[in-house]
C-alpha positions in Angstrom: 13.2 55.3 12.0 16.8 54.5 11.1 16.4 50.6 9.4 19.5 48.5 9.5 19.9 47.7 6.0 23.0 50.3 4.6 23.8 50.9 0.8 26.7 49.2 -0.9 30.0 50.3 0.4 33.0 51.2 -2.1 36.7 50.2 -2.0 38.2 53.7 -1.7 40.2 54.3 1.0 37.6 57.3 1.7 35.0 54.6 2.8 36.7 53.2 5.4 37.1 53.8 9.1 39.7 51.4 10.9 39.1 51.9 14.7 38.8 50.3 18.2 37.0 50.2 21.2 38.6 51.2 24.0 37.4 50.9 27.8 38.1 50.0 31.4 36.9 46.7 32.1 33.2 46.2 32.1 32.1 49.8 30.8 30.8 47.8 27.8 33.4 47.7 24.9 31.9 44.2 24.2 28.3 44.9 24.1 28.8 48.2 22.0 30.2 45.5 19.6 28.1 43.6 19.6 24.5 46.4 18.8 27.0 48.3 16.1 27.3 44.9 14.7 23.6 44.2 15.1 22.5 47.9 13.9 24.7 47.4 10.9 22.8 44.3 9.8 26.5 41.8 10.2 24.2 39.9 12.5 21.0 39.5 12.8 20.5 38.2 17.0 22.5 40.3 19.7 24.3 38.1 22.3 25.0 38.9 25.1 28.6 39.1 27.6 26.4 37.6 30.3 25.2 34.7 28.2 28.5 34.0 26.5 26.9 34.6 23.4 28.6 37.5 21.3 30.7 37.5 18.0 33.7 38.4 19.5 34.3 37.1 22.9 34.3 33.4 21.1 37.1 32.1 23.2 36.0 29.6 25.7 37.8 31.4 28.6 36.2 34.8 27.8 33.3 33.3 27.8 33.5 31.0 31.4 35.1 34.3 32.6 32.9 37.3 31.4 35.5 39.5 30.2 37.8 40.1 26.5 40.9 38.7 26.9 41.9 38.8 23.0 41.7 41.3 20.6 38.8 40.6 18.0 38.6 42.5 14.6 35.0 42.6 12.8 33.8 44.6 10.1 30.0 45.5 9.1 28.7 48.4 7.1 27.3 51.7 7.6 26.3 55.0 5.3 28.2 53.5 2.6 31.5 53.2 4.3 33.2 49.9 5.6 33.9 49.9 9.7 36.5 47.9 10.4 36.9 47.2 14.0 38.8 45.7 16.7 37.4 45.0 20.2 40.2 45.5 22.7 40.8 43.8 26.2 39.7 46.3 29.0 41.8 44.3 31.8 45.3 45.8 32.4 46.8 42.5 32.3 46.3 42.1 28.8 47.3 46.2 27.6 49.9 44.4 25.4 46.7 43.6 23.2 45.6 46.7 23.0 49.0 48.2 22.3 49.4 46.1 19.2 46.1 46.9 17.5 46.4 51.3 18.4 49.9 50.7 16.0 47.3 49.5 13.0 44.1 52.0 13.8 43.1 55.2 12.6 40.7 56.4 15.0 39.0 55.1 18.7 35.8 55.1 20.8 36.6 55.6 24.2 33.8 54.0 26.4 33.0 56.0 29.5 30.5 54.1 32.4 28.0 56.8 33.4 28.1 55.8 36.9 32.1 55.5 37.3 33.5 57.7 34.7 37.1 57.8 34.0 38.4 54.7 35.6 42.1 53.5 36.2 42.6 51.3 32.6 40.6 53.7 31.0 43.3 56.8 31.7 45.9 53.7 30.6 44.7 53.0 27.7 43.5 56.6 27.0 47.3 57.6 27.5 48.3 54.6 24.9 46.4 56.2 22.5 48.1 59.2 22.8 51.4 57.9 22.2 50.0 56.7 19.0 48.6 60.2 17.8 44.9 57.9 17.4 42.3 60.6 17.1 39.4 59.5 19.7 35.9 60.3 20.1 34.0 59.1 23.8 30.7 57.6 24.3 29.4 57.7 27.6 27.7 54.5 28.2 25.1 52.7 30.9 23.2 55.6 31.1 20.0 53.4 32.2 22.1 52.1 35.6 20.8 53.8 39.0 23.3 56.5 39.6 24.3 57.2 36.1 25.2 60.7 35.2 26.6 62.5 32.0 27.9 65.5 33.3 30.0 63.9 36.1 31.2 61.7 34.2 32.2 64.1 31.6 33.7 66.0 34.4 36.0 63.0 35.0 37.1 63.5 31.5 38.2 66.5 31.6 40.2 66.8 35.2 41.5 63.0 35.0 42.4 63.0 31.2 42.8 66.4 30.3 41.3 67.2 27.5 38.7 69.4 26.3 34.9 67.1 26.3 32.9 68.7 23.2 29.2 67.2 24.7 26.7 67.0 21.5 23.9 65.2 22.9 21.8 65.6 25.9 19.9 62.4 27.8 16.4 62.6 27.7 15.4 61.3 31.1 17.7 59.3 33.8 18.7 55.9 34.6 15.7 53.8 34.4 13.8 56.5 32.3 16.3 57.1 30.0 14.8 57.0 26.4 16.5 58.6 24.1 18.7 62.5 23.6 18.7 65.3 22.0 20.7 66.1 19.0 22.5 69.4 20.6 23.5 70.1 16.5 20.5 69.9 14.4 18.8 70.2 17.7 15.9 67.4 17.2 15.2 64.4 19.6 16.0 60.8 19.3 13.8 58.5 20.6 14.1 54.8 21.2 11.3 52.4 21.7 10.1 50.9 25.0 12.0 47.2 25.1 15.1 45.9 24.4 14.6 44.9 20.9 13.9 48.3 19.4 16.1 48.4 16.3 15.5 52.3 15.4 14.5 55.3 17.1 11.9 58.3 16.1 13.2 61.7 15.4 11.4 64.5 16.9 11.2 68.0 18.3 13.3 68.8 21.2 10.7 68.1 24.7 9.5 71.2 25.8 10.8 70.5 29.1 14.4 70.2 27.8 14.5 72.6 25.2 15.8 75.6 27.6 18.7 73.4 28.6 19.1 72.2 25.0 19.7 75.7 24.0 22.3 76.5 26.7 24.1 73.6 26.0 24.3 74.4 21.8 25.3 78.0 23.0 28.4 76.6 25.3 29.0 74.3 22.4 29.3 77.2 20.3 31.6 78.8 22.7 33.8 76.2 23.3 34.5 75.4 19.6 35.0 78.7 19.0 37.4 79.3 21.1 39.5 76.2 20.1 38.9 77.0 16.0 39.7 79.8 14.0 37.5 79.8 11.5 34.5 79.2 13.8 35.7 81.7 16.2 35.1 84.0 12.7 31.9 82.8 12.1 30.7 83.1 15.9 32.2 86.9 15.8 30.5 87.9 12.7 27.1 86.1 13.5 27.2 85.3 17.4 26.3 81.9 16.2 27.6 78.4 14.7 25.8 76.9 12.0 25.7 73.3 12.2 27.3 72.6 9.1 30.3 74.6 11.0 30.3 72.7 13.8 30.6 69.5 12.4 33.3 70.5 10.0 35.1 72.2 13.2 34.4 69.3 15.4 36.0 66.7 13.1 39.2 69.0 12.6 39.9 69.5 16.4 39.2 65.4 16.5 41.7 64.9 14.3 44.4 67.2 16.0 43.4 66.4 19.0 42.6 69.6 20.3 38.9 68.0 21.6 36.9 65.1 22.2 33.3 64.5 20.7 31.1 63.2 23.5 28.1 61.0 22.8 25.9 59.3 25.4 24.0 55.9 25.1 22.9 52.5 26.8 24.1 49.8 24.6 22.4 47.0 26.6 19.0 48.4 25.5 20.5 49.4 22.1 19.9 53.5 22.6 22.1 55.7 21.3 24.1 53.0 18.5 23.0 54.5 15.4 24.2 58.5 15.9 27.7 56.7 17.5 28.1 54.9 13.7 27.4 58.3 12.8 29.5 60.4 14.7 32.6 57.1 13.8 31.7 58.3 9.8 31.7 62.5 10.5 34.7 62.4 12.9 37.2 60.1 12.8 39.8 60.2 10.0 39.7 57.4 7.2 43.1 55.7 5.9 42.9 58.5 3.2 42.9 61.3 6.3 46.1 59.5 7.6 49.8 60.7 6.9 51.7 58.6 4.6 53.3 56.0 6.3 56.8 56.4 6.8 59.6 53.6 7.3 63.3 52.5 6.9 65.1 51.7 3.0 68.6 50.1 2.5 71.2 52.2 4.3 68.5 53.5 7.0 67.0 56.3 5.1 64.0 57.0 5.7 60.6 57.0 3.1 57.4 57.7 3.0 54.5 55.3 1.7 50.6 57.2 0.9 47.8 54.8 1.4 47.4 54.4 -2.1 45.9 51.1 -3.9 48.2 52.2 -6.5 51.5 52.2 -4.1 53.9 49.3 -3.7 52.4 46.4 -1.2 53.1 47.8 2.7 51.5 46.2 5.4 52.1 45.6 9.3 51.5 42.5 10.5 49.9 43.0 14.0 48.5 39.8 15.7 49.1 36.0 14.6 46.9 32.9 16.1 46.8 29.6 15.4 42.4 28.5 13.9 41.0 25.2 12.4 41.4 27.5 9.2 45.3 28.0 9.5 48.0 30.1 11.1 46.1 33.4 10.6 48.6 36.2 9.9 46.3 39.5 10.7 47.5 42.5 8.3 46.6 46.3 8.2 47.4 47.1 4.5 49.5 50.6 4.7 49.4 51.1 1.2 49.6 49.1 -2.3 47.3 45.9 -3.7 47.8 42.5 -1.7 45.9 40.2 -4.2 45.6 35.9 -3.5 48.5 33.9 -4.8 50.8 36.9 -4.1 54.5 36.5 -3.0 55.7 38.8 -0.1 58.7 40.1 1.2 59.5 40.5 5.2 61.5 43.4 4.7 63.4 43.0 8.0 64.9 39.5 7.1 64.7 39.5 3.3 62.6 35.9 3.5 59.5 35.6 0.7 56.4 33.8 1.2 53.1 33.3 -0.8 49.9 34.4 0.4 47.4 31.6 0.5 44.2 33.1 1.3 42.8 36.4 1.7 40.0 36.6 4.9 38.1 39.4 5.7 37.8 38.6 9.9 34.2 38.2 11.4 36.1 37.3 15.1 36.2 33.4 14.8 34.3 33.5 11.2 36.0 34.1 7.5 35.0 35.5 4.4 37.5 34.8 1.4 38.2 37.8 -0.4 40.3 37.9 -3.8 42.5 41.3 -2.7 42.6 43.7 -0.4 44.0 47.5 -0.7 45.6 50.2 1.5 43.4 50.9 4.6 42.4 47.4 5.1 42.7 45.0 7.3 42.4 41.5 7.0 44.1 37.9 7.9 46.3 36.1 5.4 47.0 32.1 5.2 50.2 30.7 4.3 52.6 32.6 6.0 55.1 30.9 8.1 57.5 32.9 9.2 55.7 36.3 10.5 55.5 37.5 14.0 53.3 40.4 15.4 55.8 43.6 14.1 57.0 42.1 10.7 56.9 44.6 7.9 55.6 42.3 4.8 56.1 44.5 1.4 56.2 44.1 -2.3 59.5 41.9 -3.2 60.4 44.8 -5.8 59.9 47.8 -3.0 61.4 47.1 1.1 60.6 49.1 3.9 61.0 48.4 7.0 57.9 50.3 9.6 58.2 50.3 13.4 57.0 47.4 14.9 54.6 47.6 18.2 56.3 48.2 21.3 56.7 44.8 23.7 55.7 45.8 27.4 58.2 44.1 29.7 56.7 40.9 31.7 56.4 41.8 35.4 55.3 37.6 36.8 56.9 34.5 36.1 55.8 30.9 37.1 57.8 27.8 37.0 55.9 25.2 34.5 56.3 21.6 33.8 54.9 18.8 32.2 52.8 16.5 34.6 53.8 13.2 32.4 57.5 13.6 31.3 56.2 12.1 28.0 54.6 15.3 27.5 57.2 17.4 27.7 58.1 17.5 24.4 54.6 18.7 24.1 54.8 21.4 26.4 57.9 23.1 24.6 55.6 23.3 21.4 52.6 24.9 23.2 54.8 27.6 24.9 56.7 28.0 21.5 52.9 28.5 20.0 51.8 30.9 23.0 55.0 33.2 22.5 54.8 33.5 18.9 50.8 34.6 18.9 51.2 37.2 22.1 54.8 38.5 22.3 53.9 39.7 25.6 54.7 36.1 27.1 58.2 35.2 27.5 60.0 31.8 28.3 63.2 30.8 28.9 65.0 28.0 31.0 67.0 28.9 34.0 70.6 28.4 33.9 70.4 27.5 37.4 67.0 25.8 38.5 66.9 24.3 35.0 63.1 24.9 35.5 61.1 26.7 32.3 59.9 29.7 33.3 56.7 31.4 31.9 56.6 35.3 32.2 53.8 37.7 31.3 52.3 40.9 32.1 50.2 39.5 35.6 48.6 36.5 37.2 45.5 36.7 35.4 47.5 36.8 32.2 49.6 33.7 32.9 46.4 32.1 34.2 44.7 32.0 30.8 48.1 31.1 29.2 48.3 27.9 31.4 44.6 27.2 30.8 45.2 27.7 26.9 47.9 24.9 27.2 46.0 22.5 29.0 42.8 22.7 26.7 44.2 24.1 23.4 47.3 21.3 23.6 46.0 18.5 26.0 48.8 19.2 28.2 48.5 18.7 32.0 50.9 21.5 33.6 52.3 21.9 37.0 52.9 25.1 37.9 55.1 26.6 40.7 54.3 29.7 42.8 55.0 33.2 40.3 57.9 34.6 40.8 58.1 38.5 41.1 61.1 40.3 38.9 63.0 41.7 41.9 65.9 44.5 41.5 68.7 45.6 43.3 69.8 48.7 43.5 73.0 51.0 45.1 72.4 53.1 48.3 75.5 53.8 49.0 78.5 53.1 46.1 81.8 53.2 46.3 84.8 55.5 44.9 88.5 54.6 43.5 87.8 50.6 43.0 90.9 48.9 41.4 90.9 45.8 39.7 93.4 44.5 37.4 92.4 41.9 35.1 95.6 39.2 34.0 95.4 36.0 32.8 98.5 34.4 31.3 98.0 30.5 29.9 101.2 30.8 27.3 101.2 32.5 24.0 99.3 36.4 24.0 97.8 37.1 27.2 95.2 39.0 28.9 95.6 42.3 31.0 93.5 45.2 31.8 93.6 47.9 34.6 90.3 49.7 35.5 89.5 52.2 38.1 85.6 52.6 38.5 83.3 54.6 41.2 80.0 53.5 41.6 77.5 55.7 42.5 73.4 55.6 43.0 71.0 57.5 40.8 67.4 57.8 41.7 65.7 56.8 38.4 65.8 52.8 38.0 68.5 52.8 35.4 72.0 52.5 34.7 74.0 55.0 33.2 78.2 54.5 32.1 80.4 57.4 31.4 84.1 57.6 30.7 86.1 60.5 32.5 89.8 59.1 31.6 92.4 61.6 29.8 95.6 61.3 28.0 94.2 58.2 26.0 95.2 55.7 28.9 92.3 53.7 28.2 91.3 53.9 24.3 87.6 54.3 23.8 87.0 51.0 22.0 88.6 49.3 25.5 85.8 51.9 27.2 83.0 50.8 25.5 84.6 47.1 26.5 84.1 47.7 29.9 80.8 49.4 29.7 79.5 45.9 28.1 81.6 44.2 31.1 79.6 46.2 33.4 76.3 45.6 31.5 77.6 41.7 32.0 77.8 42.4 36.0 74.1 43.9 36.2 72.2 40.6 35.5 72.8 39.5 38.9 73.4 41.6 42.4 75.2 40.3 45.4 72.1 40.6 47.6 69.9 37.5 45.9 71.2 37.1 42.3 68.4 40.1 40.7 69.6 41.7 38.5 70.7 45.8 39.5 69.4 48.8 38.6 69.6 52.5 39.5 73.3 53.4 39.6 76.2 54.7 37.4 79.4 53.7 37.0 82.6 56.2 36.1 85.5 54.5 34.4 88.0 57.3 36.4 91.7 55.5 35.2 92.8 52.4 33.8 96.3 51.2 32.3 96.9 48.8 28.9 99.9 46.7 28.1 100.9 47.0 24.3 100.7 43.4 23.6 98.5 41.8 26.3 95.2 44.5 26.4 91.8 43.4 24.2 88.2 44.3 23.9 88.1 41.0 25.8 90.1 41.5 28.4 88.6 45.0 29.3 85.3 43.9 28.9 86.2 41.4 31.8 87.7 43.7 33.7 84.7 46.1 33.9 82.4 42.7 34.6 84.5 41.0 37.7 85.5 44.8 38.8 81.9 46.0 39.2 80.8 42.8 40.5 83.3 43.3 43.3 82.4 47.0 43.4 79.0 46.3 44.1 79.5 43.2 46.7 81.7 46.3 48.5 78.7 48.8 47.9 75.2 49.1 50.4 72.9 47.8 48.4 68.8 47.4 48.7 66.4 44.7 47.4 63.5 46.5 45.0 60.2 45.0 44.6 57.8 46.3 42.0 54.3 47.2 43.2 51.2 48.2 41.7 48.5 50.8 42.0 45.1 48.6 42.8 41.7 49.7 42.3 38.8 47.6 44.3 35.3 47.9 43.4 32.9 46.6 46.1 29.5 47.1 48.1 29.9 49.6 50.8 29.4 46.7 53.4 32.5 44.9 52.1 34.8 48.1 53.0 36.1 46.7 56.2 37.8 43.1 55.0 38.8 44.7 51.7 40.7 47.3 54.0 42.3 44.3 56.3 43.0 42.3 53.4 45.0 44.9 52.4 46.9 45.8 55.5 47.8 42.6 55.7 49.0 42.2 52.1 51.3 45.6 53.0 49.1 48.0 51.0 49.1 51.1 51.3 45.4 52.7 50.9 45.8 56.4 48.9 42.3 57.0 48.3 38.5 55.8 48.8 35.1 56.9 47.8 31.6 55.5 48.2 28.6 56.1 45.9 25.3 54.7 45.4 26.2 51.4 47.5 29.6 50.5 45.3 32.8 52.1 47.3 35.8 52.4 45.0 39.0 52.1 47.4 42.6 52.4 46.2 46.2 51.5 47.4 49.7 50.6 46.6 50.4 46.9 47.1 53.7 45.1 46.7 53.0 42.5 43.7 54.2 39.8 45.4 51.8 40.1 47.8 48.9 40.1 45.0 48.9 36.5 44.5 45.4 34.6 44.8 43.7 37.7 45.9 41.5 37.3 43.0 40.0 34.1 44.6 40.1 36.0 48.3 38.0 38.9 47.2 35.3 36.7 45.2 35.0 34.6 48.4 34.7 37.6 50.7 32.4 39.6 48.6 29.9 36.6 47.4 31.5 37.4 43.8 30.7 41.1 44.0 33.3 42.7 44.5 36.2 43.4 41.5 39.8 44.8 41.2 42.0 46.2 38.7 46.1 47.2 38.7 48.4 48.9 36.5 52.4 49.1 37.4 53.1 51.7 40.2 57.0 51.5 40.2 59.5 49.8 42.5 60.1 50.0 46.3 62.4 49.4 48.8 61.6 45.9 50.5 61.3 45.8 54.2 64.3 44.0 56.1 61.9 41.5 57.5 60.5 40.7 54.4 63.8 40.5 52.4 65.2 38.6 54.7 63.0 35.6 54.0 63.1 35.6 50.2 64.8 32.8 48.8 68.1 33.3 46.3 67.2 34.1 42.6 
């Protein structure tokens, strides 16, 4: 039996795994959290998501609601190693999260429900992890649910995500029955106690009754790695065999290039199937030492490499900030160098220095002070003022500038306002403080409304925002109905469009002469290009009237959106030798395609999104007329075990408050999901009734 105490761990950059947990929505990222963290001996009672009582779903609104909304870093120990890890939202409202921490990890489990498979945010965030080269192993979870199977759901791994599954265990028996697995490398059993407060299993034979399958599967283990490594395919040729020292050494090399996934199988609510994961995290995925050496920007843009070395000069990435009773927590993953307390830093993007107060290793809402930290960690600093999610903080001797996160582009926006004008004041501070800790939310004022307008990646997103304001900043906010980011867009364009541009008030004037043709293009973008000869319009003037043009974009003639999907050929154009400017051309090219486009057919564009309902079979029917009547359009629906999974394109606009209506029409049973789906023409009758931007 596998005990939870573990031997010291050591401060190399050897003994540590940096890595998240990645999922759809209710697979279980939270609970697998919370038994590695129980298994490891951090804590010493599991909570549970349905009780509100694990370590990293401590905010109050994860909590009420039942699901992660923040991104939580913990770190325990196991084999001698040190686990660092971060438990990621599953919802797709909230993907900016997970974007941020893939930038800072080394390696990922992706959790799998045995009954569903791949779902729609898993693929998301299985395809954000590609982008970000993050080696990944999978763990097929909720093997104990009625329904539950491994190879379907490993199936769904390989056709949805498509990848190659390397399966090393095998379930012994199904859903409610299922005990334990068999170890397809040293081909032994696993067995966990009867109850949900076993803490260790018994290792075994391999059943009688399984062993002939056990076998078949090691044999098409053998095949498959063989096939995808060349020194096993070697060993397989020479002894029609794999050893399993060979598999495991070929297994972690094709998990670090990608070229395979490790699948594991478990049920973390009754704690089966933990303890060979924290192995499988220690055998497989890549330590900081594994990782290439960083590589960022110098003086002059040249680029240069930093190796996660304690002996390097201080790198780190700052990659999530949030405001505790402890401080403004500045959370760091340490690239390379020695960050020790008292230590002055550089942001190597504005050349500001700051002292680090404090040095936390992160328990979710608990700290432990440390004295210093080295490459491959990561950890929160206090004291620092000035860093945002993406600053690069270095030693003051050595800059370098490393890519920040990416910043996903808000797709809702609601009106908010203080309830008691004396709080407005107030208000401005707490959406200053929400912006600066999740970069994902944008505000700004409208020039025309005056109204402050709150924008974020959904209505569940902007929800918890609101909610944060009113009980993190005793705030009382109204807020308006969300508005949807709209586009306009060119059908038809037109060709040979004069406009002369001249403005004399006394003293030098202003004159430019453009001739542009306005065209659509099918991808929603814009594109400029210059096809003028015999230097009648110099290039500087060109690139004045592409910005002019860039000017005329941010609003359309159809509703004040701004326009998308068209280009725009500068085709002729005259200068006067004292009169012409940057200036003037650049307002040229903004009144002439402004006029361009009010001459132009153009089409309102309304973003829609790709939703996924969960519900009991007997719930089909009003899920399917809610739909209709919200304009979806259904592309696919399946039914299994009682739970039908239906799924449709739906304008966003049309999205709002059906949260609430499915809750109330299934008795609470029923779920959804979305993730962007593009943009699409908006019907006449529809458009027709929106108000002006």
């Amino acid at each position: 039996m596998r005990a939870n105490r573990q031997p010291r761990t050591t401060s190399s950059p050897t003994a540590v795994r940096n890595l998240g947990i990645l999922a759809h929505v209710d697979a279980g990222k939270t609970t697998i959290t919370e038994r590695i963290l129980f298994t490891t001996g951090a804590i010493h009672k599991r909570g549970e998501v349905h009780h509100g009582t694990t370590v990293t779903d401590y905010d109050p609104q994860e909590r009420d609601r039942g699901i992660t909304i923040f991104a939580a870093a913990v770190s325990c120990a196991w084999g001698g190693h040190r686990v660092n890890l971060i438990d990621t939202p599953g919802h797709v409202d909230f993907s900016d999260e997970v974007e941020r921490s893939l930038r800072v990890l080394d390696g990922a489990v992706a959790v799998f429900d045995a009954v569903a498979g791949v779902e729609p945010q898993s693929e998301t965030v299985w395809r954000q992890a590609d982008r970000h080269g993050v080696p990944r192993i999978a763990f097929v979870n909720k093997l104990d649910r009625a329904g539950a199977d491994l190879d379907t759901a490993v199936a769904s791994i390989r056709e949805r995500l498509g990848v190659v599954p390397l399966v090393v265990q095998l379930p012994i028996g199904a859903e409610d029955s299922f005990s334990g697995v068999v170890d397809l490398l040293a081909m032994r059993s696993l067995h966990w106690r009867t109850g949900s407060d076993s803490d260790g299993y018994q290792e075994g034979p391999v059943p009688e009754a399984l062993r002939e399958e056990a076998v078949r599967r090691r044999r098409l283990l053998e095949e498959t790695v063989a096939e995808l490594h060349a020194d096993a395919l070697e060993e397989f040729c020479s002894a029609s065999a794999l050893t399993e020292r060979t598999l495991v050494r070929a297994l972690r090399e094709l998990t670090l290039r990608g070229d395979g996934v490790v699948v594991l199988c478990g049920s973390a609510y009754r704690n089966r199937g933990i303890e060979p994961l924290l192995d499988a995290v220690l055998a497989y995925l890549p330590s900081p030492a594994d990782m290439p050496a960083v590589r960022g920007l110098v003086a002059d843009g040249v680029e240069q490499e930093r190796a996660p070395d304690p002996a390097e000069p201080f790198t780190a990435l700052a990659f999530k900030v949030t405001a505790t009773a402890t401080g403004r927590l500045t959370y760091l993953r340490i690239y390379a160098g020695t960050l020790r307390k008292g230590a002055t830093v550089l942001d190597a993007a504005t050349g500001r220095t700051e002292r680090v107060g404090r040095i936390l290793r992160v328990q979710a809402d608990r700290h432990e002070e440390r004295e210093e930290a080295v490459a491959g960690d990561i950890v929160a600093v206090v004291g620092l003022k000035a860093a945002r999610a993406g600053t690069t903080l270095c030693a003051p001797g050595a800059p370098l500038v490393l890519e920040p996160p990416s910043v996903a582009e808000p797709v809702v926006s609601v009106a908010v306002e203080a309830r008691r004008s004396s709080d407005t004041g107030r208000l401005s501070a707490a959406l200053a403080r929400l912006a600066e800790e999740d970069p994902s939310l944008v505000v700004r004022s409208d020039a025309e409304s005056g109204q402050t307008v709150l924008s974020g990646m959904g209505e569940l997103h902007l929800e918890v925002a609101v909610e944060k304001i009113r009980s993190g900043h005793g705030v009382e906010v109204a807020v308006g109905r969300p508005q949807v980011s709209y586009r306009e867009t060119v059908v038809r364009g037109v060709s040979g469009l004069v406009h002369r541009h001249v403005k004399q008030d006394g003293g030098a004037g202003q004159f430019a002469h453009v001739v542009l043709d306005v065209e659509p293009l099918e991808e929603p973008c814009f594109e400029f290009r210059s096809t003028v000869v015999g230097g009648r319009v110099p290039q500087e003037y060109a690139r004045a009237v592409e910005a002019g043009c860039r000017d005329a974009l941010a609003e359309g003639p159809l509703g004040g959106f701004p326009v998308t999907g068209l280009r725009v050929t500068l085709t002729d154009g005259a200068t006067h030798s004292k009169d012409s400017s940057e200036m003037a051309f650049r307002a040229a090219g903004r009144f002439g395609l402004r006029e361009a486009l009010r001459l132009s057919t153009m089409e309102l564009l309304e973003p829609l999104v790709e939703i996924t309902v969960t519900v009991p079979e007997d719930g089909v029917g009003g899920v399917l007329g809610d739909l209709a009547a919200r304009r979806g359009r259904v592309s696919g629906s399946t039914a299994e075990a009682g739970t039908a999974v239906i799924t449709a394109a739906v304008p966003l606009a049309e999205l709002f408050g059906y949260a609430s209506r499915l809750r109330g029409r299934t008795q609470g049973r029923g779920t959804f999901t979305t993730r962007p789906a593009g943009l699409a023409p908006v019907p006449a009758s529809v458009a027709g009734a929106l108000p002006a931007r």
